[in-house]
C-alpha positions as CSV (number, residue, x, y, z in Angstrom):
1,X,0.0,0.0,0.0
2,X,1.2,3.4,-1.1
3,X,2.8,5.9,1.7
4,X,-0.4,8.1,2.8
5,X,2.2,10.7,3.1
6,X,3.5,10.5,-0.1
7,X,-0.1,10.8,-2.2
8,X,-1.2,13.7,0.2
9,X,1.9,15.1,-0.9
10,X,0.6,15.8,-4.3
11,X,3.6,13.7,-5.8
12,X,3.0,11.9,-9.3
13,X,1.7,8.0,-9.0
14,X,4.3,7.4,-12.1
15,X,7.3,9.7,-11.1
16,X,7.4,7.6,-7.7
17,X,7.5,4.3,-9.7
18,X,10.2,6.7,-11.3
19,X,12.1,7.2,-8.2
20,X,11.4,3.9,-6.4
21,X,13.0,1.7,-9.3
22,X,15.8,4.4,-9.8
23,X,16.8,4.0,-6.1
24,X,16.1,0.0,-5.9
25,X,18.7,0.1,-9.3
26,X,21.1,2.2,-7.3
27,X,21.0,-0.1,-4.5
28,X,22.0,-3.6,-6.8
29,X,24.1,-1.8,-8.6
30,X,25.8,-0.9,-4.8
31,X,25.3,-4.3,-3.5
32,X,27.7,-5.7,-6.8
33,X,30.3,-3.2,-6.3
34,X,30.1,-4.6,-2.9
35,X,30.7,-8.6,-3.8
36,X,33.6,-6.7,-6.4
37,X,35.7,-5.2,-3.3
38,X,35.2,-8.2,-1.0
39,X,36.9,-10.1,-3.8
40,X,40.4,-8.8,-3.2
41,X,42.3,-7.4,0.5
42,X,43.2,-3.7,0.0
43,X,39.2,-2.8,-1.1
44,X,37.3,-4.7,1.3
45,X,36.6,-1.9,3.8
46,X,35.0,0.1,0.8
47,X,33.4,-3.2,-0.5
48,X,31.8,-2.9,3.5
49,X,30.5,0.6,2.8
50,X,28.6,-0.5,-0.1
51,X,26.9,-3.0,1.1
52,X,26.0,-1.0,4.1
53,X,24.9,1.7,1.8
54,X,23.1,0.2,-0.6
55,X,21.3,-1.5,2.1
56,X,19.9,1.8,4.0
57,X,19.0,2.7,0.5
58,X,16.6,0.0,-0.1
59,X,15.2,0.1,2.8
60,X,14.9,3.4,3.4
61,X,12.7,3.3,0.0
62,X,11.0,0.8,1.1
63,X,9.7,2.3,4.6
64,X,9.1,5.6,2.3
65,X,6.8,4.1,0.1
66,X,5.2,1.6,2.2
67,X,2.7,2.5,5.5
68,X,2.1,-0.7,7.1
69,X,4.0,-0.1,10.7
70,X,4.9,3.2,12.1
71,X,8.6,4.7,12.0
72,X,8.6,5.0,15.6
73,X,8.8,1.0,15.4
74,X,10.9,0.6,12.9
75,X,13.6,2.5,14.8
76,X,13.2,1.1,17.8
77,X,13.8,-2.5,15.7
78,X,17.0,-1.0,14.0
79,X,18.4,0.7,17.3
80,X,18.0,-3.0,18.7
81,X,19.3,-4.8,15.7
82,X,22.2,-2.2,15.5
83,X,23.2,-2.4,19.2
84,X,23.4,-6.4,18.9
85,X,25.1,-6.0,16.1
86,X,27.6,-4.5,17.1
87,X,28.5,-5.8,20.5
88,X,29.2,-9.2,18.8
89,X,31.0,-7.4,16.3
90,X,33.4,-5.9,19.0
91,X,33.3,-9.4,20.6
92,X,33.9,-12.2,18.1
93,X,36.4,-13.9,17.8
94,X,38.5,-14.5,14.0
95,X,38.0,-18.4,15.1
96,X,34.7,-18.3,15.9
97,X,33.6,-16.4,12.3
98,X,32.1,-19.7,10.8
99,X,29.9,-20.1,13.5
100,X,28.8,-16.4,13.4
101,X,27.9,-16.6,9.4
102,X,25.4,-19.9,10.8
103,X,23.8,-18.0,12.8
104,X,23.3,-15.0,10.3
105,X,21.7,-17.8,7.7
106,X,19.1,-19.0,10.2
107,X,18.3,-15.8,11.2
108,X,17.7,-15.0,7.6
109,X,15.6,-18.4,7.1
110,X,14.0,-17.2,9.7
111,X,12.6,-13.9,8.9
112,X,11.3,-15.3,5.2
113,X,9.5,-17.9,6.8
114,X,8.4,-14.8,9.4
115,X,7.6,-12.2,6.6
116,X,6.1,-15.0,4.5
117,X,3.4,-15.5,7.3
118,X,2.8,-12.6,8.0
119,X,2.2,-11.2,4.2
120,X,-0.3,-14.2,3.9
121,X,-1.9,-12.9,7.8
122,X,-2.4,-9.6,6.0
123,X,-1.8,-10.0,2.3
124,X,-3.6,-6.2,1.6
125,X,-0.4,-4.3,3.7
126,X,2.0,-6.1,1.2
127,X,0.0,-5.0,-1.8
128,X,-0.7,-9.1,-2.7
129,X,-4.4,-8.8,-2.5
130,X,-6.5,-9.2,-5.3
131,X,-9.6,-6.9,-4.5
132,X,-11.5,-8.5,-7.1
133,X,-12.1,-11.8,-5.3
134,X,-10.1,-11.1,-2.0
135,X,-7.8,-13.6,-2.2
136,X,-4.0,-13.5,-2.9
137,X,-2.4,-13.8,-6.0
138,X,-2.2,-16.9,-6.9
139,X,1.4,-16.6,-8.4
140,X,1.8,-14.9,-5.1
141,X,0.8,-17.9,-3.0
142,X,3.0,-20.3,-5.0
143,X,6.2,-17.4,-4.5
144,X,4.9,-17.5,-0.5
145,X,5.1,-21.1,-0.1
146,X,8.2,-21.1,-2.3
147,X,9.7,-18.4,0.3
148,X,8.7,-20.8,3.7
149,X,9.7,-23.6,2.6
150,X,13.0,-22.8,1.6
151,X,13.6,-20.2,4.9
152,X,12.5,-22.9,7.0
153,X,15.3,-25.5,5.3
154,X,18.0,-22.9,5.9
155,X,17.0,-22.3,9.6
156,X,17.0,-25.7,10.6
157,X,19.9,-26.5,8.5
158,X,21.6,-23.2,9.6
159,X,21.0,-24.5,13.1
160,X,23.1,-27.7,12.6
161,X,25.7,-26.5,10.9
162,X,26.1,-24.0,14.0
163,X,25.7,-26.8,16.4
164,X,28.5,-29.2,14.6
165,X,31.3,-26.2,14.1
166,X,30.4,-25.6,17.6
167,X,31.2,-28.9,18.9
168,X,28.0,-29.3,20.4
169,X,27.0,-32.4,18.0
170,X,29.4,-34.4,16.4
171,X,31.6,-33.5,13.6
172,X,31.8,-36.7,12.0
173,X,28.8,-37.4,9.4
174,X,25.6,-38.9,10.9
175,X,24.2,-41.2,8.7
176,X,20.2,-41.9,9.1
177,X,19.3,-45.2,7.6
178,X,16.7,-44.4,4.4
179,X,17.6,-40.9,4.6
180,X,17.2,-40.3,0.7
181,X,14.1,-42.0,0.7
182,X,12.8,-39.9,3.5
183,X,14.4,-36.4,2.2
184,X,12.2,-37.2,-1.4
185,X,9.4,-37.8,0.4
186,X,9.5,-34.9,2.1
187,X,10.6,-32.7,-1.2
188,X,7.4,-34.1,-3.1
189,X,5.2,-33.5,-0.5
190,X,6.4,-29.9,0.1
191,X,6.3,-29.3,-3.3
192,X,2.6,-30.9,-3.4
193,X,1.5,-28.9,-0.4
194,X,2.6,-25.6,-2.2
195,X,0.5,-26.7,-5.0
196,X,-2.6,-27.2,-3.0
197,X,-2.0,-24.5,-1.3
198,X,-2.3,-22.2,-4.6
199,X,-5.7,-23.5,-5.0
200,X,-6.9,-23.0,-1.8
201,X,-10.0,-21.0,-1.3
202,X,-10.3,-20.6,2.7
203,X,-7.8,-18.2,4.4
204,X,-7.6,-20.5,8.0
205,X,-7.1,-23.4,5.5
206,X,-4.1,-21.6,3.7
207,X,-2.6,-20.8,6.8
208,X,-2.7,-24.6,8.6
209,X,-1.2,-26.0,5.1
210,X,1.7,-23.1,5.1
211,X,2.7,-24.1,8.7
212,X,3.0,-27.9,8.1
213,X,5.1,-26.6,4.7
214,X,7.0,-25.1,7.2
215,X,7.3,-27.5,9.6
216,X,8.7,-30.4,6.7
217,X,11.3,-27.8,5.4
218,X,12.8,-27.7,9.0
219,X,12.6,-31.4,8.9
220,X,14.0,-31.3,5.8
221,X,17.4,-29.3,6.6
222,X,17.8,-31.3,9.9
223,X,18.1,-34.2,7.3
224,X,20.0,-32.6,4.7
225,X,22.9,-31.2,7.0
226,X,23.1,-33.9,9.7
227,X,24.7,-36.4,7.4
228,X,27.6,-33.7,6.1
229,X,31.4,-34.0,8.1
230,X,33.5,-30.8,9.2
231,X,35.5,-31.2,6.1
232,X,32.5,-30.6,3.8
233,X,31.1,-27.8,6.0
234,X,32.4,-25.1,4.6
235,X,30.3,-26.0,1.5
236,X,27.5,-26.7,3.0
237,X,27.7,-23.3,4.4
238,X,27.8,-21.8,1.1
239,X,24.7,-23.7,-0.4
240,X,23.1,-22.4,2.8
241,X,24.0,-19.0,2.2
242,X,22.9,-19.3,-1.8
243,X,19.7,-20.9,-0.5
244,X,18.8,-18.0,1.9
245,X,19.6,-16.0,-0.9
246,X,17.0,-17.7,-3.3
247,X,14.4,-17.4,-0.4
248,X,14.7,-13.6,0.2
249,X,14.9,-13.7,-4.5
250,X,11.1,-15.8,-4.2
251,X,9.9,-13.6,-1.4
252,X,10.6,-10.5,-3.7
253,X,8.6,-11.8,-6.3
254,X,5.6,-12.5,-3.9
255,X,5.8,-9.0,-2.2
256,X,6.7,-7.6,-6.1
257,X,9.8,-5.8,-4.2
258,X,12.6,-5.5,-7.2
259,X,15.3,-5.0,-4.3
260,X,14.6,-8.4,-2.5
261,X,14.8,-9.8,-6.3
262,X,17.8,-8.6,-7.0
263,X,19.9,-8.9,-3.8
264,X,18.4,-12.7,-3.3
265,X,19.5,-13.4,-6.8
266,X,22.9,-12.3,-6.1
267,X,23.7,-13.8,-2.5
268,X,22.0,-16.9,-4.2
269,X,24.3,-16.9,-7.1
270,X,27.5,-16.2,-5.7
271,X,27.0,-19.0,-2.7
272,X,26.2,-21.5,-4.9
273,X,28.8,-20.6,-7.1
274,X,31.4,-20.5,-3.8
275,X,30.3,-24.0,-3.2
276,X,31.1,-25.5,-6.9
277,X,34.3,-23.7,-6.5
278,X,35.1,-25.6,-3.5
279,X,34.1,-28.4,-4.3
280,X,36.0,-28.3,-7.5
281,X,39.1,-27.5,-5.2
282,X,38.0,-30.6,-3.2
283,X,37.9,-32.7,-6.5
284,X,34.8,-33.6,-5.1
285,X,31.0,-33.3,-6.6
286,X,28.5,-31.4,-4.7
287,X,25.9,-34.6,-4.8
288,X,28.6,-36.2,-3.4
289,X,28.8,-33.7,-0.6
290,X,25.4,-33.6,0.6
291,X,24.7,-36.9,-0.4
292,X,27.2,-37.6,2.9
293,X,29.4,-40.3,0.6
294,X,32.6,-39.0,0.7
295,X,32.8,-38.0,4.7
296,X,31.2,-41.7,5.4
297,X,34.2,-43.0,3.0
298,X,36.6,-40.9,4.8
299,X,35.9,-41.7,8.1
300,X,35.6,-45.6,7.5
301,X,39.0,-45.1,5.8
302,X,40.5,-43.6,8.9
303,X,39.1,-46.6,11.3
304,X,40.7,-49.6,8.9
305,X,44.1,-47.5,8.6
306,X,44.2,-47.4,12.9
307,X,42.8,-50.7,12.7
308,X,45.7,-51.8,10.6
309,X,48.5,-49.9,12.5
310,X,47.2,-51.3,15.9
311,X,47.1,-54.7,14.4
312,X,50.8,-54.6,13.0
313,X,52.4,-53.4,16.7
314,X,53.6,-55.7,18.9
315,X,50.8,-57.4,21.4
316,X,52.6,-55.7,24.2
317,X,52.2,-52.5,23.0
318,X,49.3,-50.4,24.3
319,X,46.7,-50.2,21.1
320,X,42.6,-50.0,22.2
């Protein structure tokens, strides 16, 4: 819904589409200089300020443009944000980074499968409506579901990655027995749901098939990370970054917002490229990878060589 302010201002509907695609232009355009400084050392502080600006440009556009909460709230949200922000900037450890960037990539699950619900609680404040029949789009419905599903496999997938580079679960890969079988099952059926969803005609009905969309897509990246070892992490870490990336691309085309297109599309892009990279460094495939073959191979070929040492030492020497 168009800023009350800005139409009692007298401005031009067609200038502010003008203006609004200028600025969200400005902002990709700022976001890729961005990914072009991080790429080398001496630029990466002016790659920072890119990002950072490109960032209060979109969504300063956005809140300009947009009435559904009050500014007073959003500040209060950004103070808060901010001050977090920067106390575990101050306090993070250079170790501890990978753990860090985990975190960020649930959080960021998080809020698409948070804004998802709440654009289908109150489709008209996101501009998703159509007044005709008083149902959502139903492009918009199958972008929504999209959106949820995939930010609920990054939060829960996020979440394990954190808890392995953490130490608190194992680092070795934890293989469930039938775990392909299961993770199709639970692809089709997501991807069923979202279909039914489209269709749907009661709003209460929409929003009990959305949550159980949800709730398989955290099943879902339990399932997909558990069975991936520390030495594939870092690429898992990627595809979870590129996947955020695509959720925040698929919510953009639900909410029609051309920044959340374009900046999903490019954190989505460059992860999953990262992760083909390393993997081609790895000389290893990224089926492979989350498939949990080659970590399973590696660490049975660690037991038979210690097997093998022990059994060629002398029976008097200590080997358990």
């Amino acid at each position: 819904m168009m800023s009350m302010l800005v139409l009692e201002a007298g401005v031009d509907a067609a200038s502010i589409r003008w203006g609004v695609s200028l600025a969200y232009l400005l902002s990709t355009i700022l976001f890729i200089l961005a990914l072009r400084g991080l790429s080398s050392q001496p630029p990466r502080r002016r790659g920072n300020r890119m990002g950072m600006a490109g960032m209060a440009l979109a969504v300063g556009t956005t809140l300009y443009i947009y009435d559904a909460v009050s500014l007073p709230e959003i500040g209060i949200a950004v103070l808060v944000g901010a001050a977090i922000g920067l106390v575990i900037a101050r306090r993070i450890a250079m170790t501890a980074m990978p753990q860090l960037i985990a975190v960020f990539h649930s959080l960021a699950g998080l809020a698409a499968v948070l804004v998802g619900a709440a654009a289908c609680l109150d489709p008209a404040a996101f501009g998703i409506l159509d007044e005709r029949v008083g149902e959502i789009f139903a492009h918009g419905r199958i972008a929504l579901g999209l959106a949820i599903a995939i930010g609920a496999i990054v939060f829960s997938g996020s979440a394990i990655a954190f808890l392995k580079l953490n130490g608190n679960l194992p680092g070795r890969p934890i293989l469930l027995p039938a775990r392909h079988a299961i993770n199709l099952i639970l692809l089709a059926s997501i991807i069923g749901l979202i279909g039914w969803f489209s269709i749907l005609p009661a709003p209460s009905a929409m929003f009990c098939v959305l949550w159980v969309v949800a709730g398989l897509g955290l099943l879902l990246g339990f399932l997909v990370l558990i069975p991936i070892g520390m030495a594939e992490m870092p690429v898992a870490l990627s595809m979870v970054n590129s996947a955020s990336g695509w959720a925040a691309a698929v919510l953009g085309f639900a909410l029609q917002n051309v920044a959340l297109v374009a900046t999903g599309a490019l954190a989505g892009s460059s992860g999953a490229l990262l992760a083909c990279i390393m993997c081609k460094g790895m000389n290893r495939s990224l089926l492979s990878v989350f498939m949990g073959r080659q970590g399973a191979e590696t660490a049975a070929t660690d037991d038979g060589a210690a097997h093998g040492a022990c059994s060629n030492l002398s029976k008097g020497s200590a080997c358990s």
